[in-house]
VOGU-3710 file (C-alpha; in Angstrom, 3 decimals, decimal comma):
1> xxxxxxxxxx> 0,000/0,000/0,000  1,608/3,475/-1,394  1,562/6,315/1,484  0,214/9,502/0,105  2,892/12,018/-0,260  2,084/15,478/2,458  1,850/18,418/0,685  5,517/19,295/1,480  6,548/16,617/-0,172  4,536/17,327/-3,425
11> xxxxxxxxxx> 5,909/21,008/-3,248  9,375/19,786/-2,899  9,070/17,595/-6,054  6,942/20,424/-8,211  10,002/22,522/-7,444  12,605/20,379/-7,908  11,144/19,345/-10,861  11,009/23,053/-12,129  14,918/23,182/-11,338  15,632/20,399/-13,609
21> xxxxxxxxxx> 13,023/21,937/-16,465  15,534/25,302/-15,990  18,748/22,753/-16,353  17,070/21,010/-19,521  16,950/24,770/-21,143  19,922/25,917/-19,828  21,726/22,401/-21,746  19,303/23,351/-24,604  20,451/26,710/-25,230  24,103/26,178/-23,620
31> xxxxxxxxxx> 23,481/29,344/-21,607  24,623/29,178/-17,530  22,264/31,178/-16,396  19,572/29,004/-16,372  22,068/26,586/-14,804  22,559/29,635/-11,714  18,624/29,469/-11,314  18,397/25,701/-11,008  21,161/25,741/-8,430  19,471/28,893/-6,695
41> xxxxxxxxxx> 15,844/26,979/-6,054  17,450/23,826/-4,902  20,053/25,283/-2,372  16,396/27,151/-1,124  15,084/23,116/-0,855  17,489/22,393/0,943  16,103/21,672/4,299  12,949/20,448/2,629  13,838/17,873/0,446  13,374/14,117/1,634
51> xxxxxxxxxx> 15,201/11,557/0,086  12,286/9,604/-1,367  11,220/12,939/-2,951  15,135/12,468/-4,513  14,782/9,381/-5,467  11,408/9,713/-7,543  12,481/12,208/-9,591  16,050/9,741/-9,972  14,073/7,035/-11,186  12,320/8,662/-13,944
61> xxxxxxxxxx> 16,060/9,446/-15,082  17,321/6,106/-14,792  17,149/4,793/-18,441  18,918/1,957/-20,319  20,163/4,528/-22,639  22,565/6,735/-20,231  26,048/5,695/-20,417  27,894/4,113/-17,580  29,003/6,581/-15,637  25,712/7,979/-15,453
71> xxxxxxxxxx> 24,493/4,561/-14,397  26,596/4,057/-11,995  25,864/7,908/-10,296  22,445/6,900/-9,991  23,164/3,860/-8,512  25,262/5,261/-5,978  22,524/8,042/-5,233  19,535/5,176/-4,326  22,305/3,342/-2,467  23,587/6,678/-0,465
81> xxxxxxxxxx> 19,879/7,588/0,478  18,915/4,051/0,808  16,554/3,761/-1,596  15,770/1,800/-4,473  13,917/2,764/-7,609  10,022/3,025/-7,804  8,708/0,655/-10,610  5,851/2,024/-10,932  7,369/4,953/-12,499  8,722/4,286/-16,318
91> xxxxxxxxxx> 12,431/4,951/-16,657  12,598/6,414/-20,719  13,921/9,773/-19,990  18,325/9,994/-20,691  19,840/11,563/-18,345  22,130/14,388/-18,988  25,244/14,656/-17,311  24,107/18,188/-15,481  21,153/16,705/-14,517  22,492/13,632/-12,637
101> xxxxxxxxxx> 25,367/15,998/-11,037  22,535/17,840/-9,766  20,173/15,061/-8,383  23,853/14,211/-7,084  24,295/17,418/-5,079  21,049/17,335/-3,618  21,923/13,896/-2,463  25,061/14,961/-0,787  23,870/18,188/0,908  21,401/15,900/2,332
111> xxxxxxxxxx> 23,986/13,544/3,692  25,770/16,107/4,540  22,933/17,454/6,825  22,154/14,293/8,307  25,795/13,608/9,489  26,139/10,757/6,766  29,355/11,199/6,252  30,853/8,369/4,727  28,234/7,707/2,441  28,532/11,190/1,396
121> xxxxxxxxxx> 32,423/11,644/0,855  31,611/7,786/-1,457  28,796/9,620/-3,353  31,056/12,894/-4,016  33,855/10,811/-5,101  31,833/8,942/-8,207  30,115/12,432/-8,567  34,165/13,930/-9,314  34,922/10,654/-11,539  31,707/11,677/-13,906
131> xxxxxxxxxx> 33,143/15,109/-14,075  36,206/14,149/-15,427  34,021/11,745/-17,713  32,038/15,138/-18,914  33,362/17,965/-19,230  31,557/21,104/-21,134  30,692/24,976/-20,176  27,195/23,964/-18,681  28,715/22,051/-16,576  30,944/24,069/-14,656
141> xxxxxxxxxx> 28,527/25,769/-11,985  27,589/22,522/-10,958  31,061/20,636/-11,140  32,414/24,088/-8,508  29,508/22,882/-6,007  30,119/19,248/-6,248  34,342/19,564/-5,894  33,336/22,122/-2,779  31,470/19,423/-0,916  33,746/16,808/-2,368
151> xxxxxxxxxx> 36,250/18,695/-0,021  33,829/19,587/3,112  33,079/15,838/3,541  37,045/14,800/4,066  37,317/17,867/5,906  34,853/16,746/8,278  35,996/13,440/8,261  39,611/14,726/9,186  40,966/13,182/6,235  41,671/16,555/4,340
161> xxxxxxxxxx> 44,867/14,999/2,783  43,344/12,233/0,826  41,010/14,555/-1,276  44,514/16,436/-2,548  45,512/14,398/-5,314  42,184/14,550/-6,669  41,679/18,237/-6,800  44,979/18,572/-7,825  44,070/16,430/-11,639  40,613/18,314/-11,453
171> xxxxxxxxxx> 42,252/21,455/-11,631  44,631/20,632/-14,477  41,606/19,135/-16,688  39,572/22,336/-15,570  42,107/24,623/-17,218  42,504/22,863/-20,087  38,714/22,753/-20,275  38,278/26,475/-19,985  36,074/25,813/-17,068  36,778/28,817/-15,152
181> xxxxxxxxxx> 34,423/28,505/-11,578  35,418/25,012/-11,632  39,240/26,024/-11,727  38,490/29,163/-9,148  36,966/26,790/-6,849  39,585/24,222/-6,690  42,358/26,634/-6,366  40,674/28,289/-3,288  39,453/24,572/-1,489  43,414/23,602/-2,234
191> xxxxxxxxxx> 45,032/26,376/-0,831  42,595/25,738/1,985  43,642/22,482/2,187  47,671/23,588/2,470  46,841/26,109/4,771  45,114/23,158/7,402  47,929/21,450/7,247  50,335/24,044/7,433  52,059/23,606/3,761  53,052/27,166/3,316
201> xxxxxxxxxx> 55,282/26,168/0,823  53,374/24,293/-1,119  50,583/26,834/-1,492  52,768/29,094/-2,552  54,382/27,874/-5,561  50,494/26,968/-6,556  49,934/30,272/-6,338  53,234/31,188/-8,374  52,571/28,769/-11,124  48,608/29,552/-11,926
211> xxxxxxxxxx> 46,452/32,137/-12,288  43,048/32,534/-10,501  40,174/33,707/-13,240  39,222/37,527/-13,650  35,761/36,263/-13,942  35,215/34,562/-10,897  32,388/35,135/-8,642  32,731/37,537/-5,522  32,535/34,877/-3,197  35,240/32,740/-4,669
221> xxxxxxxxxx> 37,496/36,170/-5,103  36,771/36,846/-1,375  37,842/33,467/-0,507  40,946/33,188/-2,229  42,637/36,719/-1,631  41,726/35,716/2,077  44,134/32,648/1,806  46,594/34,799/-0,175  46,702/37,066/2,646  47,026/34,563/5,104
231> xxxxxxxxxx> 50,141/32,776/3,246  51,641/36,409/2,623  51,508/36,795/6,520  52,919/34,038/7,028  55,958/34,132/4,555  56,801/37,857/6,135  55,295/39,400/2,926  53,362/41,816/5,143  52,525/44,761/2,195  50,965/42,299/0,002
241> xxxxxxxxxx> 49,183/40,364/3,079  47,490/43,548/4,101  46,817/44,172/0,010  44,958/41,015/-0,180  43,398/41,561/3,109  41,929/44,735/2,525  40,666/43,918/-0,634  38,249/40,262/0,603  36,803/42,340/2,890  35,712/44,665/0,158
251> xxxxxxxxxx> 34,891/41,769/-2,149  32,918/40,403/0,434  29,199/41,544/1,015  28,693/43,211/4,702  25,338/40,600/5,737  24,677/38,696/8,589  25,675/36,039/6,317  29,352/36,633/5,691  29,525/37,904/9,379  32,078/35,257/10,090
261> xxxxxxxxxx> 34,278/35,291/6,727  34,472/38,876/7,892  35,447/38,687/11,637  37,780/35,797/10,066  39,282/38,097/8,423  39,495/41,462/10,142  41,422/38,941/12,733  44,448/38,668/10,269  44,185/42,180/9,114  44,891/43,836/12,763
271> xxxxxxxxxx> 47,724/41,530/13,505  49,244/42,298/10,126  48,952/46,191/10,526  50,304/45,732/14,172  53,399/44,069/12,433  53,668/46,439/9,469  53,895/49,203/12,495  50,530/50,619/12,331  47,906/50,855/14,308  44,510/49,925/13,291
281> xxxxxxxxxx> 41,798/52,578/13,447  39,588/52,445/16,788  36,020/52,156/14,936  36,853/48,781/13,419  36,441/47,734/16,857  33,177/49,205/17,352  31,710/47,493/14,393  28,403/45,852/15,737  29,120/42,553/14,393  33,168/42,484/15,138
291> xxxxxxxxxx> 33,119/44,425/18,137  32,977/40,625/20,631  34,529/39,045/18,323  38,131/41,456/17,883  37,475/42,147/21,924  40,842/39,851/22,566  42,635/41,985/19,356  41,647/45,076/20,582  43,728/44,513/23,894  46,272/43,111/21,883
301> xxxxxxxxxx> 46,460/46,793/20,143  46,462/48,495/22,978  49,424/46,723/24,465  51,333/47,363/21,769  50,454/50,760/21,110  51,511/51,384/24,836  54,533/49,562/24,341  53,777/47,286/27,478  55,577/44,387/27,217  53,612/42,533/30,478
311> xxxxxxxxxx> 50,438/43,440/29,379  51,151/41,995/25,679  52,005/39,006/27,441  49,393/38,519/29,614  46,821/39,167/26,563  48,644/36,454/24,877  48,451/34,368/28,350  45,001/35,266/28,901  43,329/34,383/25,305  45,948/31,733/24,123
321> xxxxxxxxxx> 43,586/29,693/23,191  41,259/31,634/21,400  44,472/32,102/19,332  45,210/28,529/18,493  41,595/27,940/17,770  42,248/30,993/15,181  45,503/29,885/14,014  46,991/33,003/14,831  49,440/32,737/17,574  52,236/31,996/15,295
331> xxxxxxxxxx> 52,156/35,812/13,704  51,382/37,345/17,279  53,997/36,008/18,849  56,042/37,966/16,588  54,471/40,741/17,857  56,794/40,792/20,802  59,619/42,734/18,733  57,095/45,447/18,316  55,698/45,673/21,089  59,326/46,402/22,494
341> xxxxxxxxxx> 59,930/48,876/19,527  56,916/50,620/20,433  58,295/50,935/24,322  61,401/52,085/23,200  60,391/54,915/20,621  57,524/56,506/23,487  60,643/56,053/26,035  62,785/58,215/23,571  60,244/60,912/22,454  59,629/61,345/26,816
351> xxxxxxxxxx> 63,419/61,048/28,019  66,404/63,141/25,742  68,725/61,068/28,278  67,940/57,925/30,144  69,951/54,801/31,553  69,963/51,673/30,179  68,963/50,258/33,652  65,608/52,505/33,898  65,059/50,819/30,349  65,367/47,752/31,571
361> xxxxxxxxxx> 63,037/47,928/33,980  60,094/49,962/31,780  60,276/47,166/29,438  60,482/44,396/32,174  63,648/42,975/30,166  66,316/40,302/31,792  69,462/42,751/31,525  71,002/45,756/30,787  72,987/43,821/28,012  69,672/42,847/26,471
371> xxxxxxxxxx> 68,353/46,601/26,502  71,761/47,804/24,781  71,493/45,306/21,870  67,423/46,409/21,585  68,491/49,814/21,309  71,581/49,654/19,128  68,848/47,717/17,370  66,404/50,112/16,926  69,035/52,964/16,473  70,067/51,080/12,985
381> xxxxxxxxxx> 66,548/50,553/11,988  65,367/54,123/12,410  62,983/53,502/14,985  64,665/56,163/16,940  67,217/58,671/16,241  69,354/58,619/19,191  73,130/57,521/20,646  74,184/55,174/23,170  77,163/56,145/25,665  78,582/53,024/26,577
391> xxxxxxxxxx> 80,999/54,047/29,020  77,937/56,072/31,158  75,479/53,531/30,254  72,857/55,982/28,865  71,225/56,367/26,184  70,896/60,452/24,858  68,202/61,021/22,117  68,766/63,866/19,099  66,825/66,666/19,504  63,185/66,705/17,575
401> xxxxxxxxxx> 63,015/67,597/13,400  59,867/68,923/12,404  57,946/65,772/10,242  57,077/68,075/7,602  61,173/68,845/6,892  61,575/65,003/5,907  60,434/62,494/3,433  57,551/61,252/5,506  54,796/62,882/3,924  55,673/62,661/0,333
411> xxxxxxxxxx> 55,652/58,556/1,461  52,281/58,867/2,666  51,068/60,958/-0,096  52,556/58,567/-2,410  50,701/55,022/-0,883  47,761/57,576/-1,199  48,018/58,467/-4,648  49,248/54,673/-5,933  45,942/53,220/-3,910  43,643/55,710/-5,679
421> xxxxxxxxxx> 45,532/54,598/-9,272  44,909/51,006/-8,327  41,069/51,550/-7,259  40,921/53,432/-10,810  42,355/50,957/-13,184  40,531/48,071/-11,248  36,837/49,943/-11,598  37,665/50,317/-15,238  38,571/46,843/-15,494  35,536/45,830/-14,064
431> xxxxxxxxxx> 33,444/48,150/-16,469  31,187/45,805/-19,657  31,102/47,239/-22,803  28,695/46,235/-25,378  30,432/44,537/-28,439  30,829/46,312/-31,731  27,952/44,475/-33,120  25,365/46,658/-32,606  27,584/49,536/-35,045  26,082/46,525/-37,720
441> xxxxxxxxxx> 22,371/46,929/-36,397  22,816/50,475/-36,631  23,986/50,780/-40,098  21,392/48,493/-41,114  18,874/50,851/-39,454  20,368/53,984/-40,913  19,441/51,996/-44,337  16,131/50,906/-43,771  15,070/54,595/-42,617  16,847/56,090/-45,639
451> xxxxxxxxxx> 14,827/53,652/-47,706  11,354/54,697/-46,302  12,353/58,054/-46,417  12,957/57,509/-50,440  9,423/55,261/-50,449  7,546/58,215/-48,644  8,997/60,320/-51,321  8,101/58,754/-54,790  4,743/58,078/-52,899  4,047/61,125/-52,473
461> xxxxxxxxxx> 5,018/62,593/-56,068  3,465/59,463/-58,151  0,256/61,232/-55,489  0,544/64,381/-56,795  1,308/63,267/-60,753  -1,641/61,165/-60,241  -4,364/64,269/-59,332  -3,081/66,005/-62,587  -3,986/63,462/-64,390  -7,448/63,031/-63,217
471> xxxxxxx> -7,504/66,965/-63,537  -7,058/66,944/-66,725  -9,099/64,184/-67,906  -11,667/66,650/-66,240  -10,897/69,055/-68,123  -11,023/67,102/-71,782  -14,251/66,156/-70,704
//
């Protein structure tokens, strides 16, 4: 005896069934965007669809005529939702490639939901295998989706590692298919991958030997320059870190949604201006949805704005592991050079002569040895301007030059003027133009009104011949 269906069960298959009508056109007139509006009303399903409702719709796809791969994707599908297919139902529909990835996705996200994870990472693996199978441009928004949770189910199965070599073939067939979100994807959910388990290396010569698409979606640019920044960081490259930085939180919409992508990272961007010197402005920190979040980087400012050396290390005490859980703690305990810097410069702008004990002790360091070596340090690196007496043991700063008789401001003025140049050249970049085609329509226009002009014309004079003629038949008569 068949159980009736509920009525959210009938809705979920009229609408899924209305995504795959908008893949069928989409394959039919090999246009994406009809894929993009398929993918849009199922990820809205999501939490609605039942896996009997999947499997329906599977079996009226499962057809002698699909090829094996296909076959075999469906047969994984009824097997991963443990189901099998309904009889009643005749199977003499082919399948399309795009269509079985999708029934595949649905499959997966619903696995993925229900903490199936085995069967899921088994179901995403056959899904990748048909990709390589298949591979055209109608394909690529839903090959991205599938290699994304290809990845999230190893990654929750802590086996991260094993989906490497994989991705790694994916992304060489994707560029020599031209697939371009397929290849932006994979590059991001790679680096990812490096960056887990700490292959800095790695990730950066994939980063030196390929290029990540102009044309990629926002989210996947956010993404990636936020992994860039993060590898910069940590290979000292601080300029281009805060570059890439800067620029996924402005690639990245400000929702509720991306809330956490952009407390993620604002956390990177703070401790890389604190290590490029600067300090980061005080109403990032008041942000409504950073301001509990960046409470423990806030301190972490302060300290080293101060130049506090305790207080920097009880902040890094205190939230330590907030820090791990961040993967942070590496970059701020490099911090500690600064934070001394910062101590040093405030101690020379207040003092024009101090001892190198009184140092010392305001920076809570083991010696007076240790203080002469930080100064001498910061002497050579222009952190102060100042000498040390070695004999006395003090250390006598040079009197104060006005900032506007050096080269500072023309420095400033110049990162100025190069960021506006760059914000220029990319808004141009990112300007459409139509193509030259419609110069064509409008020649072709220009022609067809010159040729009604020149109709309207002789109409009108074989008009006015004509009323002569009747006027002087009329006057014969």
């Amino acid at each position: 005896m068949e159980v009736e269906a509920t009525p959210e069960q009938k809705q979920a298959e009229t609408h899924l069934a209305r995504s795959i009508k908008f893949l069928q056109r989409g394959i039919a007139a090999s246009e994406t965007h009809y894929i993009y509006r398929a993918l849009r009303t199922a990820f809205s399903l999501r939490k609605r669809l039942q896996p009997d409702v999947i499997a329906e719709i599977a079996t009226a796809y499962n057809s002698n005529g699909n090829s094996q791969s296909i076959k075999n994707c469906l047969n994984v599908i009824f097997e991963s939702l443990q189901q099998s297919p309904t009889e009643s139902t005749p199977a003499s529909v082919t399948c399309e490639p795009e269509v079985c990835l999708f029934l595949g996705l649905l499959s997966a996200l619903y696995l993925l939901d229900n903490g199936h994870i085995e069967s899921g990472a088994n179901l995403t693996e056959v899904l990748v295998e048909a990709i390589s199978t298949a591979q055209r441009r109608t394909l690529d928004p839903i090959s991205s989706r599938v290699f994304f949770y290809y990845a999230r189910f190893f990654e929750v199965a802590n086996c991260l590692a094993d989906a490497r070599p994989k991705m790694l073939s994916a992304l060489q067939a994707a560029t020599l298919a031209g697939m371009k979100e397929t290849k932006a994807m994979l590059l991001t959910l790679l680096l990812r991958n490096y960056l887990h388990y700490k292959l800095y290396d790695q990730a950066e010569r994939l980063t030196a030997k390929s290029s990540f698409p102009a044309d990629a979606p926002n989210n996947l640019l956010a993404r990636h320059l936020y992994y860039l920044g993060h590898i910069e960081a940590i290979q000292l490259n601080y300029s281009q870190a805060q570059t890439h930085l800067l620029e996924a939180t402005r690639k990245a919409p400000s929702n509720a949604a991306t809330a956490g992508f952009q407390q993620t990272v604002h956390k990177i961007y703070v401790i890389v201006e604190l290590l490029m010197g600067n300090i980061p402005d005080r109403s990032l920190f008041r942000v409504p949805t950073l301001k509990k979040p960046l409470q423990p980087y806030l301190e972490l400012t302060q300290a080293v704005r101060v130049g506090d050396l305790a207080k920097f290390q009880d902040v890094v005490g205190k939230y330590q592991d907030r820090f791990l859980k961040d993967n942070v703690l590496a970059l701020i305990q490099r911090l500690r050079h600064n934070v001394i810097k910062a101590g040093i410069r405030s101690i020379s702008v207040a003092y024009s002569r101090i001892s190198l004990r009184d140092i010392c002790l305001k920076l809570h360091l083991d010696s007076e040895e240790d203080a002469e070596y930080i100064v001498a340090k910061a002497i050579r690196d222009g952190v102060i301007d100042a000498t040390i007496d070695h004999e006395n043991g003090f250390v006598q700063s040079a009197d104060v030059h006005n900032v506007y008789e050096t080269s500072d401001p023309q420095y400033a003025f110049d990162r100025r003027i190069a960021f506006c140049l760059g914000l220029y050249n990319d808004s141009v970049k990112s300007m459409r133009y139509p193509d030259s085609n419609h110069r064509k329509e409008l020649a072709s226009t220009m022609e067809v009104l010159r040729r009604e002009r020149e109709l309207a014309h002789e109409l009108e004079n074989d008009d006015f011949d004509g009323d002569s003629d009747v006027d002087a038949m009329d006057e014969g008569l």
